[in-house]
C-alpha positions in Angstrom: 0.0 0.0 0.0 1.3 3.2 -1.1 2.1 5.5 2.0 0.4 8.6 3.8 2.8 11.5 4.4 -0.4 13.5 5.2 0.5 16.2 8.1 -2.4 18.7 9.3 -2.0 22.2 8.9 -1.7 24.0 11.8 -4.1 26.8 10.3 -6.7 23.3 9.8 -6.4 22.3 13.3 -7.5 25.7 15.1 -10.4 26.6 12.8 -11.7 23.0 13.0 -11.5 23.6 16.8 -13.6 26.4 15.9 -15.8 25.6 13.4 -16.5 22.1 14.4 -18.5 22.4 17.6 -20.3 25.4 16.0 -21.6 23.1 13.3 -22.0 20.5 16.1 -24.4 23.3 17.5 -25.7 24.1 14.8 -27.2 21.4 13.6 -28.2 19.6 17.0 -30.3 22.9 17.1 -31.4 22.4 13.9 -32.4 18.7 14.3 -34.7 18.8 17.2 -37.9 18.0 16.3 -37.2 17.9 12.7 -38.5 14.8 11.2 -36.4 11.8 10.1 -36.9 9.4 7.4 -36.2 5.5 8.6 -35.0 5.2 5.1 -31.4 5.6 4.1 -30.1 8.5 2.4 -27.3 9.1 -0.1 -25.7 11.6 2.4 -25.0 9.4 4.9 -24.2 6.7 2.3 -21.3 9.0 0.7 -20.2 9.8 4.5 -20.0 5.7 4.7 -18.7 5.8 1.4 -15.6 8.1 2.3 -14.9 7.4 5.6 -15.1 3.6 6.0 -15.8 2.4 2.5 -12.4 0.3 2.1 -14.2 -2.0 4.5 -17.8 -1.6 2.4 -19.8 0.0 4.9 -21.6 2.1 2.5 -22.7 -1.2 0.9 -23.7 -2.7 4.2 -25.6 0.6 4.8 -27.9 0.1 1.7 -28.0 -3.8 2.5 -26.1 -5.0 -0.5 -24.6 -8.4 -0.3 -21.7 -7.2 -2.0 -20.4 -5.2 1.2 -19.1 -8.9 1.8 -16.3 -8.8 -0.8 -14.8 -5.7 0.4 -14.1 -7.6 4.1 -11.6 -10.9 2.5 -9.5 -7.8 0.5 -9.3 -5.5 3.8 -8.3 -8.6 5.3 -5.4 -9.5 2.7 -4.7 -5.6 3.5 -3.6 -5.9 7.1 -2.3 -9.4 6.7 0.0 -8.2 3.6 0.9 -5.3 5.5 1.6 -6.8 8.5 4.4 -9.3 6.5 5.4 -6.0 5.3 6.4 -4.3 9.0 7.9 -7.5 9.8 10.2 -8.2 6.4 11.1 -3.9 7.2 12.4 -4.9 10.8 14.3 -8.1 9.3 15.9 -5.8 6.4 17.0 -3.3 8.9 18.6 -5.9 11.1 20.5 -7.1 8.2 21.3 -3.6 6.8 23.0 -3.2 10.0 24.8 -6.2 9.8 26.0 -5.1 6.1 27.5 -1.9 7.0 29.3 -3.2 9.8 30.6 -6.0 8.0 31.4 -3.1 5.4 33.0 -1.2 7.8 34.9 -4.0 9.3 36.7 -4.9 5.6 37.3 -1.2 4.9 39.5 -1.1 8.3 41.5 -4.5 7.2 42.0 -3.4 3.7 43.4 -0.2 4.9 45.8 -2.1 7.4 46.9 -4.2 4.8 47.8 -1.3 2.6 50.0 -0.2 5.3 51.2 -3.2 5.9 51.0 -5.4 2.8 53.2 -8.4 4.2 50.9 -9.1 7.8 49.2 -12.1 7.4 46.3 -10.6 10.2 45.2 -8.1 8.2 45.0 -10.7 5.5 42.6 -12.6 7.7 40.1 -10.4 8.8 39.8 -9.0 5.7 39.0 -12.4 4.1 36.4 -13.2 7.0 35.0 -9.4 6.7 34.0 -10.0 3.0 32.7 -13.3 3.2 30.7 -11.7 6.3 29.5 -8.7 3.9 28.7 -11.3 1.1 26.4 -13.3 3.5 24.7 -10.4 4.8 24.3 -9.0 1.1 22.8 -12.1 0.0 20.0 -12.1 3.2 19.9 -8.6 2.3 18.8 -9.3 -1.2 16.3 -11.7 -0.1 15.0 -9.7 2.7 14.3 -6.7 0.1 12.5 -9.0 -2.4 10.7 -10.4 1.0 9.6 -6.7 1.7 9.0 -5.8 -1.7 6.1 -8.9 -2.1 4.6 -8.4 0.2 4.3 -4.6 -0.5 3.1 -5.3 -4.1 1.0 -8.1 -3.1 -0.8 -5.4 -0.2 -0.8 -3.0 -3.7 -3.0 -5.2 -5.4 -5.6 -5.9 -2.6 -6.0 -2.0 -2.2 -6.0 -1.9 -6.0 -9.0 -3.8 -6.2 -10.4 -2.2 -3.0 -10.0 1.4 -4.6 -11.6 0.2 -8.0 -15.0 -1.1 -6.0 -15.3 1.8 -4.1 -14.8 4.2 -8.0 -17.2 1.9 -9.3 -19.1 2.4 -5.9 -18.9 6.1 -6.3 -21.4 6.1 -9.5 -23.7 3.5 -8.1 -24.4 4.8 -5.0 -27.4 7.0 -6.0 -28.8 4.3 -7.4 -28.1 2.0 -4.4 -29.8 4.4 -2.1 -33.0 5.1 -3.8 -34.0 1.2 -4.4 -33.8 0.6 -1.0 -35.2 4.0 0.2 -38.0 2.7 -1.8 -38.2 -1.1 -0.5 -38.4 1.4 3.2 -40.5 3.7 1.8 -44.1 2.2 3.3 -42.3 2.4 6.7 -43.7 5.5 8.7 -41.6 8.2 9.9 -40.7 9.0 12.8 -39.7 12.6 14.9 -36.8 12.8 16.6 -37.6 13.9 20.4 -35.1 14.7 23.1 -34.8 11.3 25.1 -35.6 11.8 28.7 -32.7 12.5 31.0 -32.1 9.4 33.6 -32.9 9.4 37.0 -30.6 11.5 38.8 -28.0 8.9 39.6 -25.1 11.6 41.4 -21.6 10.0 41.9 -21.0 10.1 45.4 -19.6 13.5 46.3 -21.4 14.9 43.4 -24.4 16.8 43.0 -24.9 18.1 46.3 -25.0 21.9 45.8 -28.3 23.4 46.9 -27.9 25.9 44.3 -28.3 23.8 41.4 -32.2 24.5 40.7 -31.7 28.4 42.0 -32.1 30.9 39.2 -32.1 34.1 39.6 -32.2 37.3 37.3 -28.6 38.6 38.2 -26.9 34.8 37.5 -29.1 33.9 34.3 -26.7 35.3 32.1 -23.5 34.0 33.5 -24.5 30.6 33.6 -25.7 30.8 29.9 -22.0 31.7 29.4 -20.7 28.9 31.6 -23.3 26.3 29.8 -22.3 27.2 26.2 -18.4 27.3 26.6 -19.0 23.4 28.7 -21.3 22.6 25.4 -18.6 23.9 23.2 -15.8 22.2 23.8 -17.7 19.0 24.7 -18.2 18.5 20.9 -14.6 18.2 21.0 -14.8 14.7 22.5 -16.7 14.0 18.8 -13.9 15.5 17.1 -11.0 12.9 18.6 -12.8 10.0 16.8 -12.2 11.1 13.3 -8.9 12.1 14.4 -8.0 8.8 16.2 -9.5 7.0 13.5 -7.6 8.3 10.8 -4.4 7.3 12.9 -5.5 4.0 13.5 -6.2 3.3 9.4 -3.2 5.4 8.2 -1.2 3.2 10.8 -2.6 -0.4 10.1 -3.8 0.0 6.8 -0.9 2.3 5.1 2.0 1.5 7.4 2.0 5.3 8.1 1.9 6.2 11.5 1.6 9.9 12.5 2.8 11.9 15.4 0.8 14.9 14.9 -2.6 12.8 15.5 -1.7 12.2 19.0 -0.3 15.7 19.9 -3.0 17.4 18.8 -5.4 15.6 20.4 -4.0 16.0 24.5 -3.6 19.5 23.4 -6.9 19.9 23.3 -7.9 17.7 25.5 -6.1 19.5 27.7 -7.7 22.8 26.5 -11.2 21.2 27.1 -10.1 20.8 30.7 -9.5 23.9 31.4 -12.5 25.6 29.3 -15.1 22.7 30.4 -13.8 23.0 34.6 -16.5 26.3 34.8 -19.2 24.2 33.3 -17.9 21.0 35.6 -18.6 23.8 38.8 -21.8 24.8 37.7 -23.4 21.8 37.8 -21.3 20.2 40.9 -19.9 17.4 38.1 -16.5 18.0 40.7 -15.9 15.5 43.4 -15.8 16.4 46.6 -14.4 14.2 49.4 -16.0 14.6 52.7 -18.1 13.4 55.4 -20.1 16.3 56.9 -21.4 18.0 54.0 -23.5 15.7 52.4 -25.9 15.6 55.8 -25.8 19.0 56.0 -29.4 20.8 55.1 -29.7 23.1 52.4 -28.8 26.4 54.4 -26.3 24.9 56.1 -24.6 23.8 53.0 -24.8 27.6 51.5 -23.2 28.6 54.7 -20.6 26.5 54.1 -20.1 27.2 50.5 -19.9 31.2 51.3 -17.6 30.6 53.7 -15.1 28.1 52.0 -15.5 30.8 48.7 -12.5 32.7 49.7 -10.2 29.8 49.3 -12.3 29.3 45.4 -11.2 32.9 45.1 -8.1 32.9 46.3 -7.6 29.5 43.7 -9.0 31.5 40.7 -7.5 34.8 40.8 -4.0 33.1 41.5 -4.5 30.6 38.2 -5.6 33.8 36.4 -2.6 36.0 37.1 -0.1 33.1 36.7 -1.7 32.3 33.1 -1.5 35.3 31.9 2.0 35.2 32.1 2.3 32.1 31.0 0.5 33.3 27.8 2.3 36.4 27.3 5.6 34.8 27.3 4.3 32.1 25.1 2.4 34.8 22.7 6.1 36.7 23.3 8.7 33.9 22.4 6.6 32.8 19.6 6.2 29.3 21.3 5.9 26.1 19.4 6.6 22.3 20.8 9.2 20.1 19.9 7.9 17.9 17.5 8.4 17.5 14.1 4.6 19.0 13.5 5.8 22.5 15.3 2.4 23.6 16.2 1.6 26.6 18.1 1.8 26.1 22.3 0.3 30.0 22.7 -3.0 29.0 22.1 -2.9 26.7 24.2 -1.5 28.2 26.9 -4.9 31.3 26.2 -7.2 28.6 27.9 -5.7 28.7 31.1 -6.6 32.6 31.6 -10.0 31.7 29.9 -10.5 29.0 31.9 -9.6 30.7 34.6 -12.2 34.0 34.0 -15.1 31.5 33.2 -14.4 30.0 36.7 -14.5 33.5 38.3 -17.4 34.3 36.8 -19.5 31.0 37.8 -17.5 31.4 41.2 -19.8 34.8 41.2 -22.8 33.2 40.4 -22.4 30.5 42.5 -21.8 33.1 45.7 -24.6 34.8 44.6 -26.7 31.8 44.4 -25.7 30.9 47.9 -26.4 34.3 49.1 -30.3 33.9 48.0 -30.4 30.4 49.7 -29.3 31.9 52.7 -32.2 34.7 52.6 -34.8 32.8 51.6 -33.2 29.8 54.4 -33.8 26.8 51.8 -32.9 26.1 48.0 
């Protein structure tokens, strides 16, 4: 299988940060209570199509019985290619053995030169060559191993590739014969399923302000619920990522390094962002054994008094990330991989993360302020 020197743009991965959960939002708006066929439809086939087609789940998708051909030549895929990763380790043992059996008759013929009568010299060299012509032959032989295998993998994604053209042209006509053996099926609308019973982790979910609203906090928890919703979309965005590093790895022998960095970036990013939205609705886990008994008042009281440490915790992460973000922004900061992408971003979403915590911090206090007045939640 030819090989994927694919690396993403750095200017790709920020907007798609961007861009992605928008559209996420977007169109999980958009979909609520829109109505949706039960029969298949050619977007979704082309999405199969593109994205996992090699292994014919666009045909599987439209209930073809061909789909089954595509799985035996994804398998002589991965088996070829595996025979290929293992000839490559066995040509680079012997390459080594080559050049130092190369290296080994360079030194004796260059003692020999100086000393043309020594029978020593004489010796080794004899024994380096024959060394260097055994490990040529086994290098011959592990090259034509590697390259069989190679052009026998070729020819399965060959025939893979020429399905899924041919594929590419009978789609449409794939999708509306069986959209019309579906057709007489009713359709049904897509309603919001009903949230679980509230099932808290232990330590979780025992603020008493979580069903307070008020006028003054409306507004900031809108902010604290959209940036959580944001960046959870993120989570979405790691499978495409991680799957194309698992079928440039497996299938085309082309691992990446970039794939993996990008992704604890952000997931690092996403903890920081997402910790405000984690607050607000008491997702953190607190370890104790008195507040969970307390009552409701008691609890606020509690809360208002333990806010100064919160405070105390927020303003100092704020003030130190800033400066970690201005010297990034400063020095121009990029990590120390081959890929080179951009670290001051990343280091932004500690001073962001650490303003979206102040400002639920407020709400919260605020929140815990009215249950105090009104002496219950």
């Amino acid at each position: 299988m030819p090989a994927i020197s694919f690396v993403l743009p750095h200017a790709v991965y920020w907007l798609g940060l961007i861009l992605f959960p928008l559209i996420c939002m977007w169109a999980t708006w958009r979909a609520r209570g829109a109505a949706i066929a039960k029969v298949p439809t050619l977007t979704v086939a082309y999405m199969f199509w593109l994205c996992a087609g090699f292994t014919g789940l666009h045909r599987f998708y439209v209930r073809s019985r061909l789909a089954w051909l595509y799985l035996p030549l994804f398998a002589g895929v991965l088996f070829c290619n595996g025979e290929v990763k293992s000839a490559r380790q066995a040509t680079s043992s012997v390459r080594q053995e080559l050049r130092s059996a190369t290296t080994e008759l360079d030194r004796a013929e260059a003692q020999l030169r100086r000393t043309p009568s020594a029978s020593a010299p004489a010796a080794r060299r004899d024994a380096a060559r024959a060394r260097q012509q055994t490990a040529q032959t086994r290098m011959d032989a592990a090259t034509a191993l590697h390259d069989r295998w190679h052009a026998a993998a070729a020819v399965f994604g060959a025939a893979i590739a020429a399905f899924l053209i041919v594929d590419a042209f009978l789609l449409p006509g794939l999708v509306r014969r069986q959209a019309e053996r579906e057709r007489r099926e009713p359709l049904r609308r897509f309603e919001p399923v009903a949230p679980p019973p509230d099932l808290h982790q232990l330590g979780t979910g025992e603020d008493p302000t979580l069903k307070v609203k008020t006028a003054a906090t409306r507004w900031l928890d809108l902010v604290t619920d959209k940036s959580g919703e944001l960046v959870a979309y993120w989570t979405l965005l790691s499978i495409f990522v991680y799957y194309y590093e698992v079928v440039a790895r497996f299938v085309f022998n082309s691992p990446t390094n970039w794939a993996h960095e990008s992704m604890f970036l952000m997931f690092g990013m996403q903890y920081l962002i997402a910790g405000a939205y984690g607050y607000r609705v008491d997702a953190h886990v607190r370890v104790d054994v008195l507040y969970v008994k307390l009552s409701d008042r008691a609890k606020a009281m509690v809360d208002v008094a333990t806010s100064v440490f919160f405070f105390i915790f927020v303003c100092t992460m704020l003030a130190t990330g800033w400066i970690f973000m201005s010297d990034s922004i400063r020095l121009g900061e990029v990590s120390f991989t081959e890929w080179g992408i951009q670290y001051w971003p990343v280091k932004i979403a500690i001073p962001v993360g650490a303003v979206l915590l102040l400002l639920q911090g407020v709400s919260k206090l605020a929140k815990d302020i009215q249950v105090l007045r009104l002496g219950r939640a």
